[in-house]
C-alpha positions as CSV (number, residue, x, y, z in Angstrom):
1,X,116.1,-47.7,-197.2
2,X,119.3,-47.4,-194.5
3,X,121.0,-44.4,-194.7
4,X,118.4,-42.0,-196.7
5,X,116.9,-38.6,-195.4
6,X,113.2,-38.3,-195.5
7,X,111.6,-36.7,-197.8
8,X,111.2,-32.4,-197.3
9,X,107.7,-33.3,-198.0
10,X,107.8,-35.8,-195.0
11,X,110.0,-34.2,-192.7
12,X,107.5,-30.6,-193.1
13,X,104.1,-33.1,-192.1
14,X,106.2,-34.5,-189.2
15,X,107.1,-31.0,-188.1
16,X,103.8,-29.6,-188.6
17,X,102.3,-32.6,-186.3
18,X,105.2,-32.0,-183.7
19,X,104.1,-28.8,-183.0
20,X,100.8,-29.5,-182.7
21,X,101.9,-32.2,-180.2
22,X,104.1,-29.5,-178.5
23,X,101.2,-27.1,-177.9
24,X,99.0,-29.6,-176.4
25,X,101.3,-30.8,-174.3
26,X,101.8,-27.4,-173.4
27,X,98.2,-26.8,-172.4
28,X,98.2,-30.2,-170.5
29,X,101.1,-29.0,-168.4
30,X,99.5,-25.5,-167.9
31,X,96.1,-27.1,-166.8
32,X,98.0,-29.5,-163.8
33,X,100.1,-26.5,-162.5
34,X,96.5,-24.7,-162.3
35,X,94.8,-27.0,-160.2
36,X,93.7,-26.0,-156.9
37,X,90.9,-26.0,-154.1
38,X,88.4,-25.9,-157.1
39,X,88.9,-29.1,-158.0
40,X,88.6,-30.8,-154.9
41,X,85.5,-28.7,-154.4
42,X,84.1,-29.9,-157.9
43,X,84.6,-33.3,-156.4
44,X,82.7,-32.6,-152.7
45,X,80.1,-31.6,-155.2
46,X,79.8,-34.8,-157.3
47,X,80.2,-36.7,-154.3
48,X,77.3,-35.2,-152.4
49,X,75.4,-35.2,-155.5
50,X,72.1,-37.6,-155.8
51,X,70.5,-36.2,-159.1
52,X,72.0,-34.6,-162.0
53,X,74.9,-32.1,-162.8
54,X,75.4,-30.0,-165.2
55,X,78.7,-29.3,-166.9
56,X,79.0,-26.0,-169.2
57,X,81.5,-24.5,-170.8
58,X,81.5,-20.5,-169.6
59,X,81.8,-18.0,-172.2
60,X,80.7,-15.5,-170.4
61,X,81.8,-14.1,-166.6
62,X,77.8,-14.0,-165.8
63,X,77.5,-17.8,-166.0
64,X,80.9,-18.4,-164.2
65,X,79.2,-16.1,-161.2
66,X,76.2,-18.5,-161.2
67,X,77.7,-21.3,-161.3
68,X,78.9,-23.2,-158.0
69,X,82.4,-24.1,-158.5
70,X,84.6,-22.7,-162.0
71,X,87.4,-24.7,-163.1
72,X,89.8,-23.0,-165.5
73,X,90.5,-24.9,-168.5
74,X,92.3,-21.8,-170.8
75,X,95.2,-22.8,-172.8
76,X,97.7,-20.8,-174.0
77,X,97.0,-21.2,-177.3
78,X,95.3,-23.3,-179.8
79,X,96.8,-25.6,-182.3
80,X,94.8,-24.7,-185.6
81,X,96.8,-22.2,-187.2
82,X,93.9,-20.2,-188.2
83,X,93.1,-19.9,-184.5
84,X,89.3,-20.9,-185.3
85,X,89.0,-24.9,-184.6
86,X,89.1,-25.7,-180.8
87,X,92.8,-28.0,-180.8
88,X,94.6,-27.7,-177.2
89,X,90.9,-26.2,-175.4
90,X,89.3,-29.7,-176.4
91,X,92.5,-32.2,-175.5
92,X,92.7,-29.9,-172.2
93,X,88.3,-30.1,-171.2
94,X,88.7,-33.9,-172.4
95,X,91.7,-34.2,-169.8
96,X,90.5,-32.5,-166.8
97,X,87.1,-34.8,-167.4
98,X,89.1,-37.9,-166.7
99,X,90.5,-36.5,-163.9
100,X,87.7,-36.4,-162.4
101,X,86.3,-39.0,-163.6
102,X,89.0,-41.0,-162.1
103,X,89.7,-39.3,-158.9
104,X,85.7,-39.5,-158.5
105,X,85.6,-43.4,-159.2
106,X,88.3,-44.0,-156.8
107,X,86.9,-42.6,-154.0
108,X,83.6,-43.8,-154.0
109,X,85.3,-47.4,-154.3
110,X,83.8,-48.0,-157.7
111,X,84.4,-51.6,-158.4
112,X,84.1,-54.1,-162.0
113,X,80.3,-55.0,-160.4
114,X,79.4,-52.0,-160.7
115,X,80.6,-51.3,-164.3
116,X,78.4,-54.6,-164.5
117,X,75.0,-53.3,-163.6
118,X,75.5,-50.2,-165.0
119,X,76.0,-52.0,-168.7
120,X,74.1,-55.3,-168.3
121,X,74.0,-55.8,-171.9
122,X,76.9,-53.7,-173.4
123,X,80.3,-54.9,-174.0
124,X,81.2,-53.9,-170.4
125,X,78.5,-55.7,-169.0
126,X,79.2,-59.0,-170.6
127,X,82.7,-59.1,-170.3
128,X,81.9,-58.6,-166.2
129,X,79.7,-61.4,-166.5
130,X,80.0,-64.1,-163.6
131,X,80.3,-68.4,-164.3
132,X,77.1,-68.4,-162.1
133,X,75.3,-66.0,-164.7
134,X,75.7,-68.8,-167.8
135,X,76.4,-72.2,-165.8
136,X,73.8,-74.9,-166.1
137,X,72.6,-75.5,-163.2
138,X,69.9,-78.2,-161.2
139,X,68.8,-81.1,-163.5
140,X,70.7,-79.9,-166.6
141,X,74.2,-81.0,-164.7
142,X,76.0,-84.5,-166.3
143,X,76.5,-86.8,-163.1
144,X,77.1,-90.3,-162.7
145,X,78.5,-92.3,-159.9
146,X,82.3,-93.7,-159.8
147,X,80.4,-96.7,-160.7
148,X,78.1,-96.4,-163.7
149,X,78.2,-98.5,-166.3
150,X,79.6,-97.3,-170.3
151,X,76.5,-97.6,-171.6
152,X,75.0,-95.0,-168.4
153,X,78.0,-92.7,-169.0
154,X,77.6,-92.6,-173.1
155,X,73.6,-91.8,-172.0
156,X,74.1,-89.0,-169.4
157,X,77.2,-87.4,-171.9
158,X,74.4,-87.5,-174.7
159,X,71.4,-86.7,-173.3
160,X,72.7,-83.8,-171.3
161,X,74.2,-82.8,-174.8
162,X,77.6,-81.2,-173.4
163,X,80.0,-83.4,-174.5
164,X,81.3,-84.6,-170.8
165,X,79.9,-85.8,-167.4
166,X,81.1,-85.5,-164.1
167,X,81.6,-88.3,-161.6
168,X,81.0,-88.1,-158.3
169,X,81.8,-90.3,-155.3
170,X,79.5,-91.4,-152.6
171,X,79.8,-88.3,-150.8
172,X,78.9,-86.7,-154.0
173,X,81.8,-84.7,-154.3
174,X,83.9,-84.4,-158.1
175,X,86.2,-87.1,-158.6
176,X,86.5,-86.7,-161.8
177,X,84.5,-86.3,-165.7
178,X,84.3,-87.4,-168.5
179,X,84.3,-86.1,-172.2
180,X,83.9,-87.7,-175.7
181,X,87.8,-88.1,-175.7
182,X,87.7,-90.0,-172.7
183,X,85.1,-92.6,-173.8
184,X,87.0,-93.1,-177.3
185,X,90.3,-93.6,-175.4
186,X,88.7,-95.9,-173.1
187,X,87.2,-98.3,-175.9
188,X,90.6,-98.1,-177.5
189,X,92.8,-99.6,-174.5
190,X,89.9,-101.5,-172.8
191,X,89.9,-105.6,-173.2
192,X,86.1,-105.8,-172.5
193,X,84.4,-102.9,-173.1
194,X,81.4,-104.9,-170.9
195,X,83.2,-104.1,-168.0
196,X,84.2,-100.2,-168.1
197,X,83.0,-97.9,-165.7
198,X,83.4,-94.6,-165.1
199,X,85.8,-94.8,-162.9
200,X,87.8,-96.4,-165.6
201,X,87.1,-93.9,-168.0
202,X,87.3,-90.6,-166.1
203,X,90.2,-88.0,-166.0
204,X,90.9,-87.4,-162.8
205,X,91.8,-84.1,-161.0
206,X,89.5,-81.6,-163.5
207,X,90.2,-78.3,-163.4
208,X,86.8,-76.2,-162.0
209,X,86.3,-73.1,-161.2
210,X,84.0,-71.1,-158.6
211,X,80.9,-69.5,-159.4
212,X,82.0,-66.1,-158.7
213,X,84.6,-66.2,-160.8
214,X,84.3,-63.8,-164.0
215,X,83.3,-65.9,-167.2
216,X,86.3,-64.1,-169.2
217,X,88.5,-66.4,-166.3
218,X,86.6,-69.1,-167.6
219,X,87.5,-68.7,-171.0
220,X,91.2,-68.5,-170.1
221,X,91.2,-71.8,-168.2
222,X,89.8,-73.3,-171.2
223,X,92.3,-72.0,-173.2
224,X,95.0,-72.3,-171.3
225,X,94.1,-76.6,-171.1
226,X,92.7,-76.7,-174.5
227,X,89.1,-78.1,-173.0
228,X,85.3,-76.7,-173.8
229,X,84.2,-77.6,-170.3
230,X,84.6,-76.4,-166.5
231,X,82.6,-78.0,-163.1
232,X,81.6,-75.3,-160.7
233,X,82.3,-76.3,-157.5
234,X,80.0,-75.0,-154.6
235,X,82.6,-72.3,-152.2
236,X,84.2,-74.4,-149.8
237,X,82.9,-77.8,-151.0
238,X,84.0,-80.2,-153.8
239,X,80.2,-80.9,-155.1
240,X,79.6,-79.8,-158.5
241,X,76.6,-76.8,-158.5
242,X,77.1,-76.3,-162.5
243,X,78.6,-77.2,-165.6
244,X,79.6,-74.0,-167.7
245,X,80.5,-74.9,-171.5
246,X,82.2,-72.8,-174.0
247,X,78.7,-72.6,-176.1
248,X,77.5,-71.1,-173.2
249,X,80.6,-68.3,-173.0
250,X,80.1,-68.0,-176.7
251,X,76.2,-67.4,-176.7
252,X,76.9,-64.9,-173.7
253,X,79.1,-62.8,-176.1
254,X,81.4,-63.3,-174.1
255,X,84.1,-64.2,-176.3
């Protein structure tokens, strides 16, 4: 309620984890203002480095004497009131290893593509997967012309089993597609279903997206137009190269 102190019990756990906070803050601090020449030697080191390196933690001055660059990670003091369980030392080490990590990544120009082929098949991996990694591709693509008939449309949406076809014009570039929605609107308004075509049917103006685009972009568009579908237009051209389908995002784990 409004208005009422916190418990003593409450207000002595808050303190306790304030101070905590307070020394490892303090540690943080203490390891920025230390850093110096070491560091940027550390990362000449990594970034000249073709095998493996090893990282230990020095407790004694013999090892520091062996070892080719020593970066000080001492705290003040620890957290654990007993002084026995490693509090501020860890946060500090755990700190100092994303700053290089970071300062490392940056400089060699690390990009998402190479997240990507370093974790082909973790989490990392698939969410850096590309629309030309799932599309369907070659014979597998819905197409009919401006022209076709309802009954060739209803066959290629159904045989290619996606739920939509795209409709190209002579030149065979996208002019439009078709889905399931499509052909049920169409019979609805039509005075002779005889005489639909595609061209009748289709929506026009799609929205597509490029093969190199990531397939968590592809997921967006879908969501952001409520549709289970995008053409893949080769770059620079308005020919479809592939169909990707939500399935496919969904088999990819990439939803």
């Amino acid at each position: 309620m409004k208005g009422r102190s916190a418990h003593p019990l409450t207000r002595e756990r808050i303190a306790r984890a304030h101070r905590v906070l307070d020394i490892e803050r303090a540690a943080l601090g203490a390891l920025r203002d230390r850093l110096d020449e070491a560091f940027s030697r550390t990362l000449d080191h990594l970034l000249a480095c073709r095998g493996k390196v090893i990282v230990t933690g020095v407790g004694t001055s013999s090892l520091a004497q062996a070892a080719d660059v020593v970066l000080d990670v001492s705290v003040p003091e620890e957290a654990c009131p007993l002084g026995l369980a490693p509090t501020a030392s860890t946060t500090a080490t755990m700190a100092l290893g994303d700053a290089l990590a970071i300062a490392l990544l940056e400089e060699r120009g690390f990009s998402t593509e190479d997240f990507a082929l370093l974790h082909p098949a973790g989490a990392i991996g698939r969410r850096l997967l590309r629309v030309e990694d799932v599309m369907h591709t070659g014979s597998e693509i819905p197409l009919v012309s401006e022209e076709a008939t309802l009954k060739d449309t209803l066959v290629e949406i159904t045989s290619k089993r996606l739920g939509v076809t795209a409709v190209v014009g002579g030149d065979g570039a996208l002019v439009g597609v078709v889905t399931d929605g499509d052909l049920r609107r169409g019979l609805e308004r039509a005075a002779d279903i005889r005489l639909l075509t595609a061209r009748d049917l289709m929506t026009t103006a799609p929205k597509t997206i490029g093969p190199g685009a990531l397939a968590a972009e592809a997921v967006a568009v879908m969501e952001c137009h409520a549709i289970t579908s995008l053409f893949v237009l080769a770059d620079g051209s308005r020919r479809p190269r592939g169909v990707i389908h939500l399935h496919d995002l969904l088999r990819a784990s990439v939803v």
